[in-house]
N, C-alpha and C positions, 0 to 999 in steps of 0.2 A: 513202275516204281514211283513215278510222280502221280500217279495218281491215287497210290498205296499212299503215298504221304498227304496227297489233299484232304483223303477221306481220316486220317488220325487227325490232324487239325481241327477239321468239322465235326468228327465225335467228341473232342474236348471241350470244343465251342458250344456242340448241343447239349452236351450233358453236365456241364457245369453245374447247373443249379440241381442236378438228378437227387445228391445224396440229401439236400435238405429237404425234398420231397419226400425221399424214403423215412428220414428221421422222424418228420410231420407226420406223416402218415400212421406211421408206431403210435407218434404219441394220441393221437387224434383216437386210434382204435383202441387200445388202452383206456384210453378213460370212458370211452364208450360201455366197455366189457369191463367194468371196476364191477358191476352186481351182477353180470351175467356168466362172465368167464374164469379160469383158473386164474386170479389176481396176483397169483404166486409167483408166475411166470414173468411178468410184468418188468419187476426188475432187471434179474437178469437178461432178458432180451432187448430191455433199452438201453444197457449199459454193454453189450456185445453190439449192437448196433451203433452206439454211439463209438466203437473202436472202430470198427469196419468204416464208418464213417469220416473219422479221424485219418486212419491209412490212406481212404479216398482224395483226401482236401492235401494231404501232404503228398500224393502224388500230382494233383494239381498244379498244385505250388511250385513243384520241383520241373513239372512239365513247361510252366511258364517261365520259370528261372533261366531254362537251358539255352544255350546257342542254337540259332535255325538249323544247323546244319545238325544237329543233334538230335532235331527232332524228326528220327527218323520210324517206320513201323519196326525196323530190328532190336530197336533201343527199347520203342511202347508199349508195341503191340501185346505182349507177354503179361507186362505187369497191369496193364488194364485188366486183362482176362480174368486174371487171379482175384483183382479188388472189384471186380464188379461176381462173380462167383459167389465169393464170401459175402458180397452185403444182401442178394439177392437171394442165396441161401438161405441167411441167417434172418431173413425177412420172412422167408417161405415156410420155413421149419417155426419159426415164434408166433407166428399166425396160426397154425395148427394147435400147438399148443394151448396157446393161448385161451383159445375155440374150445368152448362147452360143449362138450359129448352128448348131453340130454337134454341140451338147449336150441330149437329150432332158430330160434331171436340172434341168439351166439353165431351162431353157426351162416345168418346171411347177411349178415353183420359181418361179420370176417370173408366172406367169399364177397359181398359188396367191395368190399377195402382192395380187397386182392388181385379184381378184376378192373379196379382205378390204377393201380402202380401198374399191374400188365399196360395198361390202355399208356400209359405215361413212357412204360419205355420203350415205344417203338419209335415215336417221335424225340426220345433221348440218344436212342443208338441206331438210328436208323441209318446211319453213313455205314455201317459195316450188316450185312445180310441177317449170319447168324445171332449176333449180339441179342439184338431183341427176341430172338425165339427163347436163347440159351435162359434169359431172362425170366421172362414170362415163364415157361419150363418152372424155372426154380423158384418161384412165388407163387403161383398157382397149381402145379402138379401136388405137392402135400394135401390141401384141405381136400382138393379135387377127387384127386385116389381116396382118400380118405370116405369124404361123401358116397362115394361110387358104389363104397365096398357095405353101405348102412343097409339097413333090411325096407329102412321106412321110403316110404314111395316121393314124397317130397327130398329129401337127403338126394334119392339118384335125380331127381328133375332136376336139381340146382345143377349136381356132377355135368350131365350131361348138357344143358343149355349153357357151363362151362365150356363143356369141351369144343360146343357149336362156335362160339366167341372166340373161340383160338382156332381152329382151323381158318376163320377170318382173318386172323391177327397173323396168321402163316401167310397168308394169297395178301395181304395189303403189305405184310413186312419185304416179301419177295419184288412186288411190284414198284416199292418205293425205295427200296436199296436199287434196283437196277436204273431205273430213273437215275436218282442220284450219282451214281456211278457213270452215266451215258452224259450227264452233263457234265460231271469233272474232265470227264474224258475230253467231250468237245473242246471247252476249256484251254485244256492244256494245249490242244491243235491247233484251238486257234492263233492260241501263244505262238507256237512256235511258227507256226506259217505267217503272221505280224513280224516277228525278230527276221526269216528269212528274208522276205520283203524288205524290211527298212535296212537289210544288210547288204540285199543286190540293188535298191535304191542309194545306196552311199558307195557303192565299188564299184573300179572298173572291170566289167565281165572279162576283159581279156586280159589284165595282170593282176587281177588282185588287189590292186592297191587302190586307197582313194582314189574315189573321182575329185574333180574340180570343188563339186561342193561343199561334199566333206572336208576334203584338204584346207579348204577356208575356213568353217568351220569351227575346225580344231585348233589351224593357225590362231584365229585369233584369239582363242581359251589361253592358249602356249604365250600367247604378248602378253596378253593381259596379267598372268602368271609372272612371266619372267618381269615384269614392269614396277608391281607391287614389292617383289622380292628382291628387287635389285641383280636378279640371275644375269649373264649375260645370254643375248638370243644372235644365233645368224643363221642366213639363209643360203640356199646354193640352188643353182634354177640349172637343171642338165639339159644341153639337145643332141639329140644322133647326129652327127654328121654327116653331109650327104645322103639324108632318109628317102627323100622323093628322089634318088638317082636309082636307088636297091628297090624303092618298089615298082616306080618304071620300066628298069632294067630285068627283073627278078620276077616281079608281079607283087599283090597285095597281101598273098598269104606267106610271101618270102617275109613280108613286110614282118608278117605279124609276130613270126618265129623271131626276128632278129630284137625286136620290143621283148618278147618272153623272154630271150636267152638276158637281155640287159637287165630288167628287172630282178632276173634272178641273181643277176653277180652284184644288184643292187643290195640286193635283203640280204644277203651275204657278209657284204662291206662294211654297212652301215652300223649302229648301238642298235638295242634293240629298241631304247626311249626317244629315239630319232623318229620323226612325223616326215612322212613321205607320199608323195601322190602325183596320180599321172597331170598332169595339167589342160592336156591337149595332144594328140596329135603324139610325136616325139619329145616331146617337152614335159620334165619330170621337175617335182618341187622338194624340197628337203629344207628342213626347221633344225638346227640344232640346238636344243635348251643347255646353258651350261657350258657353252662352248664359244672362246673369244675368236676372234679374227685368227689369227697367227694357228691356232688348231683347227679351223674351222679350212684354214687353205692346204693345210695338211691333209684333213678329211678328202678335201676335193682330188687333192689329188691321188691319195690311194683310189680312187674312186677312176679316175681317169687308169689308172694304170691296169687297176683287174679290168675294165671294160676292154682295154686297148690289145686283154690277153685273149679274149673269146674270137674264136673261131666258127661261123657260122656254116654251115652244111646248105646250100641253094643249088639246085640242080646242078649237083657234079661240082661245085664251085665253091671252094673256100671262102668265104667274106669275111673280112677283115671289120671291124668295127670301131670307131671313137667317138667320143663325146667332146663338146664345147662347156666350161661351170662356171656361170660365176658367181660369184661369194660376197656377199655385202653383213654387213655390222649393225644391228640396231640399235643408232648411237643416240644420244641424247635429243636430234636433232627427229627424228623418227617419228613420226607420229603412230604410225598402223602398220599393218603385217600387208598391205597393197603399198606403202611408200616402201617397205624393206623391201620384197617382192620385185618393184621398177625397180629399185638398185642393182639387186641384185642378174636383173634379164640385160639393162646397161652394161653390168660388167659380161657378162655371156657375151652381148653381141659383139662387146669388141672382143674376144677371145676368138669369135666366129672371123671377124674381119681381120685377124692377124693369121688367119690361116689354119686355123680349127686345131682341133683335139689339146687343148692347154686351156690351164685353169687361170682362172684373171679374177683379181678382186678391184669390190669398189673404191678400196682406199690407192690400189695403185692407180684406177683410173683418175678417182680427184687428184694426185701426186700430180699426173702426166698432166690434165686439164690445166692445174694451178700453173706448173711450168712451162706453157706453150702461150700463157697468158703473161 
């Protein structure tokens, strides 16, 4: 389907100019055929073509108008079909016309013309296979059949060194659609093999969540944000408690599952516009935009409490799980999302050295600092 939709985009883009080609071309052959051809015709085949033409530019218009997501092949495909039919049609059928019956002059004069707009629209519609045959088909099969069916020996030599030019126009339209098509295709592959890349390059393989880099990254997009806008910003910096005893004790893929089960009661927990990433090791980072101190220790501690409910499965062995968080404020005094960040692993460690699993913020720790002072 994206590559259904590359190739509408590329036939718009190529054919843009198509219809004023067709329009020229009328008139060009037209005045050419004013003493050779039925003149009569003239008219009305310039002014059906100039409608057909009209139709064209206004689906144009309306093609370029739309929303991307609009511009789908279920939406265009259809009504291109239709506007390219009728103008190539009505190209086909007024060239006939047009063309003197006892006129040799007339007659390569108009199959001239007919085999220029063929020649035009393979390089107009050549993102979709049939397009250009369907085309060709309908501008040149009139005079063509026509020619074919005369008695005189010139008349079938044009038909048929006609028809030799379109079986060409078959083998180079087919060869140049699938091109086209193999490289939309690659294209889109490699898109998407780029985006996988830069998306296991910014995660971490075993939870999901930003890596280190990212996590910074984004941090500092979220200050810079909250900074201009006067949002409030805090941070909460989480660690396993007792991590290197469970993987000692347990082994390293006990390890791993007890990080999985946490992150999951993480993504859980959390808003969904909460920035979150592993940091390191057992050590996770959380951004809360919009969120002051007083909710932000709240935060942590719902936080604390779903971790403190998981029960880990380790061989045969229930483990128990907590976390150490602490919560700092991005206060005026703040420069960067690395000073919030030291805050906020300050207040952690002393959470840790009070005997783990409780959430501690930087404002209780300057309280406690100020008054020991």
């Amino acid at each position: 389907m994206q590559v259904r939709t590359d190739q509408l985009q590329l036939l718009f883009h190529q054919s843009s100019l198509a219809t004023f080609g067709s329009v020229g071309g009328a008139l060009a052959l037209s005045w050419l055929q004013l003493d050779l051809g039925n003149h009569s015709v003239i008219a009305p085949w310039l002014i059906t073509l100039c409608l057909a033409g009209t139709i064209r530019m206004v689906m144009f218009w309306a093609y370029s108008r739309s929303a991307p997501d609009h511009r789908t092949p279920a939406r265009w495909e259809g009504v291109y079909w239709l506007t390219l039919v009728f103008m190539a049609g009505t190209w086909g059928i007024g060239a006939l016309l047009l063309m003197s019956s006892d006129n040799l002059l007339s007659q390569v004069i108009t199959l001239f013309f007919a085999v220029g707009m063929a020649g035009s629209a393979i390089s107009a519609y050549s993102a979709y296979r049939y397009m250009p045959l369907v085309a060709v088909g309908l501008v040149l099969l009139p005079t063509t059949l026509w020619l074919l069916t005369e008695s005189g020996n010139e008349q079938r030599l044009l038909a048929l060194t006609t028809l030799t030019f379109s079986a060409f126009v078959v083998r180079a339209t087919r060869e140049l659609s699938g091109a086209l098509q193999s490289l939309l295709r690659l294209r889109r592959e490699l898109e998407i093999e780029h985006r996988i890349a830069s998306t296991a390059a910014r995660t971490d393989e075993l939870t999901g969540l930003n890596n280190l880099r990212a996590f910074k990254e984004q941090a500092d997009t979220l200050f810079t944000y909250t900074r201009r806008y006067g949002v409030p910003l805090c941070a909460l910096l989480l660690d396993i408690d007792h991590f290197k005893q469970i993987n000692d004790t347990h082994g390293h893929a006990a390890g791993d599952k007890v990080l999985q089960a946490v992150v999951r009661r993480i993504k859980t927990t959390l808003r969904e516009a909460d920035l979150c990433g592993r940091l390191g090791g057992e050590e996770f980072g959380v951004l809360l935009a919009g969120t002051d101190m007083y909710e932000a220790v709240q935060i942590a501690e719902k936080l604390r409490l779903a971790v403190q409910a998981i029960e880990v499965p380790l061989n045969d062995t229930m483990v128990h799980v907590t976390i150490s968080v602490g919560v700092a404020e991005a206060g005026s005094a703040c420069s960067d999302t690395s000073t919030l960040l030291a805050q906020a692993d300050a207040a952690m460690y002393h959470a840790k050295s009070n005997g783990r699993n409780q959430v501690y913020s930087s404002a209780a720790l300057e309280t406690q600092t100020m008054a020991c002072h």
